[in-house]
C-alpha positions as CSV (number, residue, x, y, z in Angstrom):
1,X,1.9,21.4,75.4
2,X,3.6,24.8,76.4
3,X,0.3,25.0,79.3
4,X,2.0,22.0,80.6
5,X,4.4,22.9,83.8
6,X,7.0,20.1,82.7
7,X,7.4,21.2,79.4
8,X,8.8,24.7,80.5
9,X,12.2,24.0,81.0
10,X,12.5,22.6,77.6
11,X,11.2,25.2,75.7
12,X,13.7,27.6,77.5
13,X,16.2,25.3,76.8
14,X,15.3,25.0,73.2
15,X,15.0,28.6,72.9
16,X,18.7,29.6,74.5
17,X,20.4,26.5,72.3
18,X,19.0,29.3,69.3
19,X,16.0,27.0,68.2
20,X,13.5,29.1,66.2
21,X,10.0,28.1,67.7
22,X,6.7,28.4,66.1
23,X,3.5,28.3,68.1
24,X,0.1,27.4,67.1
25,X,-3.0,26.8,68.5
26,X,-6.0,27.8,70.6
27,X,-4.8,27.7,74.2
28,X,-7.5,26.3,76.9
29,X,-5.7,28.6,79.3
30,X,-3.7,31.8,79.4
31,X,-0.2,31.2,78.7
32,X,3.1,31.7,80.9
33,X,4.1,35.0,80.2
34,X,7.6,33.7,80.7
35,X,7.9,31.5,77.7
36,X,6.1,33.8,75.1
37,X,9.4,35.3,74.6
38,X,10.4,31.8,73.5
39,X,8.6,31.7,70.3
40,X,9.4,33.6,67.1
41,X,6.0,33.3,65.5
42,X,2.7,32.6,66.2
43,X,0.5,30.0,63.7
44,X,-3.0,31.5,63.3
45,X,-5.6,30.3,61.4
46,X,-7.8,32.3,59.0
47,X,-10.9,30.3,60.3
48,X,-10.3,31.4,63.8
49,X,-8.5,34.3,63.9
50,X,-10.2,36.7,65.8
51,X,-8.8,40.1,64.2
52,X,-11.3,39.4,61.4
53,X,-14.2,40.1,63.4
54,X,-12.2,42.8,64.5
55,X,-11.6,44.2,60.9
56,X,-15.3,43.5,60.6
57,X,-16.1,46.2,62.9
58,X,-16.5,44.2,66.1
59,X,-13.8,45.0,69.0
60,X,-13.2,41.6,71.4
61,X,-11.6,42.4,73.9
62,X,-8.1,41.4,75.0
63,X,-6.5,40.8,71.2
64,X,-2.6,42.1,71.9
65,X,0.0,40.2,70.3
66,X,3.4,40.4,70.9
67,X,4.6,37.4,68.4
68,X,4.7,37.7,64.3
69,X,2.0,36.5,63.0
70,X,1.9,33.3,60.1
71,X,-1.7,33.4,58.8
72,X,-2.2,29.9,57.8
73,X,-5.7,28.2,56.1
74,X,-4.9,31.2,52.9
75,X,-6.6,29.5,50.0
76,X,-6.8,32.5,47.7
77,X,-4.5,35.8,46.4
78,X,-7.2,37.6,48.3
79,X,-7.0,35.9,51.8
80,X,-3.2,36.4,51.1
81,X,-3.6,39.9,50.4
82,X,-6.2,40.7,53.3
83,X,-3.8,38.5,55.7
84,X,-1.0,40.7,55.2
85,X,-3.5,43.8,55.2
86,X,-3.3,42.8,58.9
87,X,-0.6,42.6,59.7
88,X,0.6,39.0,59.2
89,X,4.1,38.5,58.6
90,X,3.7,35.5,56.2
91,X,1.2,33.6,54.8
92,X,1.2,29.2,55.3
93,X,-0.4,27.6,52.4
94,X,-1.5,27.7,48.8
95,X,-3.2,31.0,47.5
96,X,-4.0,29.3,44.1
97,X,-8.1,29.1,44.7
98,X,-8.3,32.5,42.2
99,X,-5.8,33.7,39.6
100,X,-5.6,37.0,38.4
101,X,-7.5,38.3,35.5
102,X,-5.2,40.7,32.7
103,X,-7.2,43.4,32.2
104,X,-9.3,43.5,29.3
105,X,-9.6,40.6,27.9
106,X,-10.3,36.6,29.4
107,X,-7.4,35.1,27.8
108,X,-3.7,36.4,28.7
109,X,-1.5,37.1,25.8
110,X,1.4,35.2,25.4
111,X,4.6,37.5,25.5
112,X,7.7,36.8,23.1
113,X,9.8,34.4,25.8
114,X,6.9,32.4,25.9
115,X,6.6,31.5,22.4
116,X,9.9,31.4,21.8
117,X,9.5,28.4,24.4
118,X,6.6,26.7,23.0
119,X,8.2,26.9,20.0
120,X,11.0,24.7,21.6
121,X,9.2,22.1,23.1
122,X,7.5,21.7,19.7
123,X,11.0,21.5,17.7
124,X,12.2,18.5,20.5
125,X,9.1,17.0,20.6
126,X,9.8,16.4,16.9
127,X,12.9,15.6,17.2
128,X,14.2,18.6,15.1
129,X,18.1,18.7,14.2
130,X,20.0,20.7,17.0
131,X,21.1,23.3,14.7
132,X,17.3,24.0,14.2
133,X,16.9,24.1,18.0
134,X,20.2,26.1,18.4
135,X,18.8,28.4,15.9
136,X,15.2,29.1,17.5
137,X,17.3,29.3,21.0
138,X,19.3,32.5,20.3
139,X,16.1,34.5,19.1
140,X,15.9,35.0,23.3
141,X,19.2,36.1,24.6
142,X,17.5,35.5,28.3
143,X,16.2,32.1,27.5
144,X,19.7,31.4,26.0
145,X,21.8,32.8,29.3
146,X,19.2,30.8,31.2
147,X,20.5,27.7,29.5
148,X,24.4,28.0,30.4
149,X,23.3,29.4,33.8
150,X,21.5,25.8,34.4
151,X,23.5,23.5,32.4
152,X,27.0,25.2,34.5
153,X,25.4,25.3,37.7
154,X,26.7,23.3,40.4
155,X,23.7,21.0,40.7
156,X,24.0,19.9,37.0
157,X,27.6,18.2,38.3
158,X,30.0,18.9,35.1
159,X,33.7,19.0,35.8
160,X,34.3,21.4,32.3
161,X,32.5,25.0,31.6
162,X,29.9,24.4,28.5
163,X,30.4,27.2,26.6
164,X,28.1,26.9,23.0
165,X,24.4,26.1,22.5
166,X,24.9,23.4,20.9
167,X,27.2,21.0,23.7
168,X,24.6,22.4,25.7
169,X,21.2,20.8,23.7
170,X,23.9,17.7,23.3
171,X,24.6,17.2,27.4
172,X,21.1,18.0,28.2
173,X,19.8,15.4,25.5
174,X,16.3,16.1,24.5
175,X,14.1,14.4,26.9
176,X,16.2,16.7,29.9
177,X,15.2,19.4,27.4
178,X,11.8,19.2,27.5
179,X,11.7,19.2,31.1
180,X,13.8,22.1,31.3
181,X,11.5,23.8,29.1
182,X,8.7,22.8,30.7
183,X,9.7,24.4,33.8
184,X,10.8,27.6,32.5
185,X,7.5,27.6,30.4
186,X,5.8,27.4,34.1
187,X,7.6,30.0,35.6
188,X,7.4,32.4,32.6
189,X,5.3,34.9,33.8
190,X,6.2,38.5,35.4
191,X,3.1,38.8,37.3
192,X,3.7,38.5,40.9
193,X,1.0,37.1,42.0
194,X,1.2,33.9,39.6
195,X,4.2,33.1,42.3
196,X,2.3,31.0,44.2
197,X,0.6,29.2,41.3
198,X,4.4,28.4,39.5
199,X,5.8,27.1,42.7
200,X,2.8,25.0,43.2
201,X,3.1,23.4,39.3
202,X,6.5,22.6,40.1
203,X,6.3,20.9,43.2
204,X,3.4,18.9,41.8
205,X,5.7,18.1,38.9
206,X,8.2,16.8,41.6
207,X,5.5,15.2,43.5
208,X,3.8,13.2,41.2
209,X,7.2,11.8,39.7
210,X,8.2,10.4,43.2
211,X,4.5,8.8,43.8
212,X,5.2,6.6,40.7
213,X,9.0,6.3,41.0
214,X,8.8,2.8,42.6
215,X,6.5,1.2,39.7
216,X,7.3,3.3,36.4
217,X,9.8,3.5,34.1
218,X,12.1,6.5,33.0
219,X,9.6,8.0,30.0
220,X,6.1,7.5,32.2
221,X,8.4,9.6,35.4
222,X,9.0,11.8,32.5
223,X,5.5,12.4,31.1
224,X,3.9,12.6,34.4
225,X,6.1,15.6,35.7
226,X,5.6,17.4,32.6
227,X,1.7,16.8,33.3
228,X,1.7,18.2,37.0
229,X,4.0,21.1,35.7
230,X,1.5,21.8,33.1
231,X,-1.5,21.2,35.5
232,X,-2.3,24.8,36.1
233,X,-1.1,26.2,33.4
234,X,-4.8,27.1,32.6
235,X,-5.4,29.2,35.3
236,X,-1.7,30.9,34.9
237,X,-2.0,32.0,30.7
238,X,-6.3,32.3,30.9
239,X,-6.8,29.6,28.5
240,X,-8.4,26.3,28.5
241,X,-6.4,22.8,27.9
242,X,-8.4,22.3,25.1
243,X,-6.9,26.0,23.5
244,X,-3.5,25.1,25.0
245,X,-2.9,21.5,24.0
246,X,-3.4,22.5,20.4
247,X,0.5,24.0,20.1
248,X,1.7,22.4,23.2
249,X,2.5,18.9,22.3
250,X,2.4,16.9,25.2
251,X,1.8,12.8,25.0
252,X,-1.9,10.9,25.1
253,X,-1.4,10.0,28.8
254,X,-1.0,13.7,30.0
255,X,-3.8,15.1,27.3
256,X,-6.0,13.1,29.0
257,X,-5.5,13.7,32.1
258,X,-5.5,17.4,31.3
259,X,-8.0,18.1,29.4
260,X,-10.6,15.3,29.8
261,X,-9.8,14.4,34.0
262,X,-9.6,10.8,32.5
263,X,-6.5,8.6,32.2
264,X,-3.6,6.4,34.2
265,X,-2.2,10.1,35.5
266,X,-5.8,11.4,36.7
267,X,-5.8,9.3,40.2
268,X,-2.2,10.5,41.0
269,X,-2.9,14.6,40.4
270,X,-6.2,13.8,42.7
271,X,-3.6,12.6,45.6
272,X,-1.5,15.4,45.1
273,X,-4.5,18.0,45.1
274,X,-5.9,16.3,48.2
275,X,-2.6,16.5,49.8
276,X,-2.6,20.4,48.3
277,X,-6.0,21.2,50.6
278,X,-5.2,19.4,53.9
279,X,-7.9,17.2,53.3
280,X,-7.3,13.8,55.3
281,X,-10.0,11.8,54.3
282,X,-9.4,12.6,50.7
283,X,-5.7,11.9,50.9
284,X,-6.2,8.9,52.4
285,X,-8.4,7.5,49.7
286,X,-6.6,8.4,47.0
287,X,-3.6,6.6,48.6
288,X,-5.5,3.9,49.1
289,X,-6.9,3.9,45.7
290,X,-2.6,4.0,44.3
291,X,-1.9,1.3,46.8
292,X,0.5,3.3,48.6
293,X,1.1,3.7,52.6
294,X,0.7,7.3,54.1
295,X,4.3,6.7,54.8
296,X,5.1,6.0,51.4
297,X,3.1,9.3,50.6
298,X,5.0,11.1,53.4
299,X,8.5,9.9,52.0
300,X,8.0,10.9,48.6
301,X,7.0,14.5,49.4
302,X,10.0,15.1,51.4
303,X,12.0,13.7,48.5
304,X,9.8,16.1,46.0
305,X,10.4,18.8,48.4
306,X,14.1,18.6,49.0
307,X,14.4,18.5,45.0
308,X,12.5,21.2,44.5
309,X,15.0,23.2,46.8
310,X,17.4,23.0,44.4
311,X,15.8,24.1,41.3
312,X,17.2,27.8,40.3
């Protein structure tokens, strides 16, 4: 489009209203010199980027760039890593293909915080007393200030300050609860590089709640987020499903679908991991196979999106 003569004068005039403009694509000619200026970034994808045959040790000529660079098509920690090795100023797209590795050993160990949370979702998914929640809950003064932090944020909508543990566990009820803690158990970790891999459980979580939001009721909305929260929790704490689901109780619809690929929940993670790898084909069959419109798939992951801007 920006080769195109009559599409000039609206760039520029995009550009001086303040528009930040993004630019991708392999052009068929040299472009206007004039309107490079225009655009704040450049969209380049891994696949065809030519500075990798450069790194490579071959030299093409005529490779200057004047606009940052967004590598997109990064499917791994080490395309994200080599991407920015290069110069890119940001990465578009999932690095979750590999997960780190702790050092010496296969299996991660789990640090205090963490059991301290497992521990939590066990007591509420028995339906402990609140005093024996309460009591587990200060054990981890961060997990505790966490807690008030969320249940007095603006988003949570109260009009009066909640000031103990326990009117917090009472507001929250315990079904909120164990969503809570299933995100906070998803977004445990300290390493870095997980980052990628916890944003990506949540939205899935988000995702896979709206995709059934139409046809479910309130506990199957609630079971299936907590299964696409959960679904790479594998690959984030080095252990298998079968290991994990042992002292993470979690209902028969999302073991299944876990740990054995099977189940009413296994068809709706496939959607979302289609829509995860750009994969057209795949996306549309797995809509297909849901009964849902590409519009309807569209609208609920702007909706899953949008929440997930205002989790903190």
């Amino acid at each position: 489009m920006i080769g195109q003569p009559q599409a000039e004068e609206a760039i520029q005039a995009l550009h001086r209203k303040g528009n930040t403009l993004l630019i991708k694509g392999r052009p068929v000619a040299e472009l206007p010199r004039e309107l490079l200026p225009c655009f704040r970034y450049t969209i380049v994808d891994q696949a065809t980027d030519r500075r990798l045959a450069e790194a490579a040790g071959f030299k093409p000529a005529g490779i200057t760039r004047s606009i940052e660079v967004v590598q997109s098509g990064v499917r791994s920690i080490a395309d994200m890593e080599a991407s920015f090795a290069r110069g890119a100023s940001a990465v578009l797209g999932w690095p979750i293909d590999d997960a780190p590795v702790p050092a010496g050993g296969s299996s991660a160990p789990r640090s205090a915080d963490i059991q301290v949370i497992v521990e939590l979702i066990q007591r509420v998914d028995a339906a402990d007393s609140i005093e024996r929640i309460e009591q587990t809950l200060k054990r981890d003064a961060s997990l505790a200030f966490k807690l008030m932090r969320f249940i007095n944020s603006p988003s949570f909508g109260l009009r009066v300050e909640i000031s103990s543990f326990r009117h917090a566990i009472m507001m929250l009820g315990y079904k909120r609860l164990k969503r809570w803690l299933a995100l906070l158990l998803t977004t445990a970790s300290q390493d870095p590089r997980l980052k990628p891999l916890m944003f990506c459980a949540v939205r899935r979580g988000l995702l896979m709640e709206e995709l059934i939001s139409g046809t479910a009721d309130e506990e199957m909305r609630s079971e299936i987020f907590i299964c696409g929260v959960f679904s790479l929790l594998d690959r984030m704490l080095q252990q298998s499903f079968a290991d994990l689901l042992d002292t993470l109780p979690v209902q028969d619809r999302v073991r299944d679908c876990l740990r054995d690929g099977t189940g009413p929940f296994q068809p709706v993670l496939e959607l979302v991991q289609a829509i995860e790898s750009e994969s057209l084909f795949d996306i549309r069959q797995s809509a297909d196979a849901l009964l849902l419109s590409v519009s309807e798939v569209n609208r609920a992951l702007l909706r899953a999106l949008a929440a997930a801007s205002d989790i903190r």
